[in-house]
C-alpha positions in Angstrom: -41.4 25.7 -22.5 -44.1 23.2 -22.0 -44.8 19.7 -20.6 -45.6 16.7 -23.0 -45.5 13.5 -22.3 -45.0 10.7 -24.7 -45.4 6.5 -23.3 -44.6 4.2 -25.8 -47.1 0.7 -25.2 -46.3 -2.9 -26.6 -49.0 -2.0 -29.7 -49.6 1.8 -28.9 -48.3 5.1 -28.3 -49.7 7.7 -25.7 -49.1 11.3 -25.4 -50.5 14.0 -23.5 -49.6 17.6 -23.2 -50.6 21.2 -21.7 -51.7 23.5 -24.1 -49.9 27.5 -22.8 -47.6 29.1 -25.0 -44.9 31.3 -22.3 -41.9 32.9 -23.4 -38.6 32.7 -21.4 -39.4 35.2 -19.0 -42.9 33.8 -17.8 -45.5 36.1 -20.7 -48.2 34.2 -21.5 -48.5 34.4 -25.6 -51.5 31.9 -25.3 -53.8 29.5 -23.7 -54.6 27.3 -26.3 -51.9 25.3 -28.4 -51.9 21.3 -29.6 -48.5 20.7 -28.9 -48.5 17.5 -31.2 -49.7 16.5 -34.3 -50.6 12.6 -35.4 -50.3 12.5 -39.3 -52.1 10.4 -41.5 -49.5 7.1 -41.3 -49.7 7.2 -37.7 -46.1 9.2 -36.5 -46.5 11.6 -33.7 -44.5 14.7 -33.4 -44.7 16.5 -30.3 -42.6 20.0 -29.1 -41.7 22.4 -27.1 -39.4 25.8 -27.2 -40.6 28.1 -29.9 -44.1 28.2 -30.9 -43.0 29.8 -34.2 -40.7 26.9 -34.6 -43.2 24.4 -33.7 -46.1 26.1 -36.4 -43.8 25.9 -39.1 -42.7 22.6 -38.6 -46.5 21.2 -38.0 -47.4 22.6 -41.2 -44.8 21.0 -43.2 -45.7 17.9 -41.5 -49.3 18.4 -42.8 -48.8 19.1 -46.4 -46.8 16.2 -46.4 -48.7 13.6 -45.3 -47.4 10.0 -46.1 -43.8 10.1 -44.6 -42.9 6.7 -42.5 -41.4 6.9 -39.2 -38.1 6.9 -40.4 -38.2 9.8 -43.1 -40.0 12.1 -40.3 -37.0 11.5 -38.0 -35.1 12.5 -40.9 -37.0 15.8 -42.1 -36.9 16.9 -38.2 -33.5 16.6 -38.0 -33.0 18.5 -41.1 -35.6 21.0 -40.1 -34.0 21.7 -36.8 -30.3 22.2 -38.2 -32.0 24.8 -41.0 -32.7 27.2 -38.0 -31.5 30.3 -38.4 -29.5 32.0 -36.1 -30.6 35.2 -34.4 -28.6 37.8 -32.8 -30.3 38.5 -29.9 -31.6 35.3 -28.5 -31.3 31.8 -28.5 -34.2 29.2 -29.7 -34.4 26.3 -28.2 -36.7 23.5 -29.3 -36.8 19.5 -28.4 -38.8 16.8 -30.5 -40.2 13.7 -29.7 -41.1 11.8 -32.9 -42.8 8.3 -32.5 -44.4 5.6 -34.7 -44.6 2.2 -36.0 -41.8 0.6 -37.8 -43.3 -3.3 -38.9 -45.3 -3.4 -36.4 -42.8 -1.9 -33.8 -43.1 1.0 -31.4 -40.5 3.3 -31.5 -39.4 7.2 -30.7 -36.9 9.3 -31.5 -36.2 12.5 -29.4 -34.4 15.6 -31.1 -33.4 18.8 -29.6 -31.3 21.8 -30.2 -30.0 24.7 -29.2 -28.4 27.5 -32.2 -24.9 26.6 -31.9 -24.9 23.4 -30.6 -25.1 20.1 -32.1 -28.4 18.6 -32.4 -29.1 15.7 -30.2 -30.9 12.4 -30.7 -31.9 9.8 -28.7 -33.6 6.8 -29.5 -36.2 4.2 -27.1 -38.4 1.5 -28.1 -41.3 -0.1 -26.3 -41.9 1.0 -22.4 -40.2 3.8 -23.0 -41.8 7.7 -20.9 -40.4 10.4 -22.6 -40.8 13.9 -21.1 -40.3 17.3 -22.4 -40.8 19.3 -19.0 -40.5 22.8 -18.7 -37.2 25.0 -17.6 -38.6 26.0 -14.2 -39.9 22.4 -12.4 -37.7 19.6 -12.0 -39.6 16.6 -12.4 -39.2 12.8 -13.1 -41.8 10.6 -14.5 -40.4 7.8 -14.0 -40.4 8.4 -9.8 -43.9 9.0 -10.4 -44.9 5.9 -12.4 -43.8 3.9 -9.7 -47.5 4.2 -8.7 -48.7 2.8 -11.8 -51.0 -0.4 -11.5 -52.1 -1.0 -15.0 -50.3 -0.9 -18.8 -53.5 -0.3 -20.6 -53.8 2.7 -22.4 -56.5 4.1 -20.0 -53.9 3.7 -17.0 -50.8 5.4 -19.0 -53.1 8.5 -19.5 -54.6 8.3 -16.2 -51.1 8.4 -14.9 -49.5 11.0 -17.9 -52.8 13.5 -16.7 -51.9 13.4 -13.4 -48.2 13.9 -13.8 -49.1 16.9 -16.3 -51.4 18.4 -13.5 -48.9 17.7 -11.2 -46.6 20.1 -13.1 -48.8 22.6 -14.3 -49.3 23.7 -9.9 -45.7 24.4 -9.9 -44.6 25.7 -12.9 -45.6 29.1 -14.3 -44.8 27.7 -18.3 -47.5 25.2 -17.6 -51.6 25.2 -17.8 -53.9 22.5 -16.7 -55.4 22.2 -19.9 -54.9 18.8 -21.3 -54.2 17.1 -24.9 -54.3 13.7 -25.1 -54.4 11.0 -27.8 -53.7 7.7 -27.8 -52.6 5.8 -31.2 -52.5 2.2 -32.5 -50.9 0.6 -35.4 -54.1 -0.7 -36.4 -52.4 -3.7 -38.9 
């Protein structure tokens, strides 16, 4: 699993995330993964579970540039109920997609798990949403008590700390940071 981090602003969106690929039992595949992708209308997809899951889905996503907010939401949710099932393990894989509807900020989080029903969730502006890994309990919004600022800088001053904050005690996260901060720009 990984940690990514997504803070949706007034007129931006945040996100910041390690980059270390583990599998279930603690492996390190690899050090160096983008765990998000901003396409060209602006609509962030961020993941975490499988990274086969996630490669396949990011290239979709980037030969099909020019999908709104909305029809992302849908092609994730299709994508993730189009997994197959495997005997011998379980994938699991969460989504946070986020963009600009008119003008508005918004985010839709899917996850999954073969034979269960996806889930969705939907938040608007002010909104932290986390994707933290199986072995560290740990709540952003605790931590963002210590926030003094709503700029962009302070948000990802804040997310990079949480991230490193996680990444000393869990063994599915590195210190390596992505970050990327995106406005509507209308």
């Amino acid at each position: 699993m990984s940690y990514v981090n997504v803070y949706l602003g007034g007129d931006f969106i945040s996100v910041v995330s390690d980059t270390q690929i583990t599998r279930p039992d603690g492996t390190i595949l690899q050090e160096e993964m983008k765990k998000f992708l901003v396409t060209d209308q602006k609509v962030l997809i961020a993941t975490a579970g499988n990274a086969d899951v996630a490669k396949i889905m990011f290239d979709f996503f980037k030969k099909n540039q020019g999908l709104q907010f909305h029809d992302v939401v849908a092609e994730v949710d299709r994508f993730l109920g189009e997994i197959p099932v495997f005997k011998d393990f379980t994938i699991s894989q969460r989504v946070i997609v986020a963009g600009f509807e008119k003008g508005i900020v918004k985010a839709t989080s899917l996850g999954m798990k073969i034979n269960q029903k996806s889930e969705k969730v939907n938040y608007e502006s002010g909104s932290i949403i986390d994707l933290i890994p199986e072995d560290y309990n740990f709540n952003i919004g605790d931590y963002s008590k210590r926030l003094k600022t709503f700029t962009p800088k302070g948000i990802v001053d804040l997310q990079k700390k949480a991230l490193l904050k996680v990444s000393r005690h869990s063994k599915q996260v590195n210190d390596t940071i992505c970050e990327e901060v995106i406005t509507d720009g209308n």
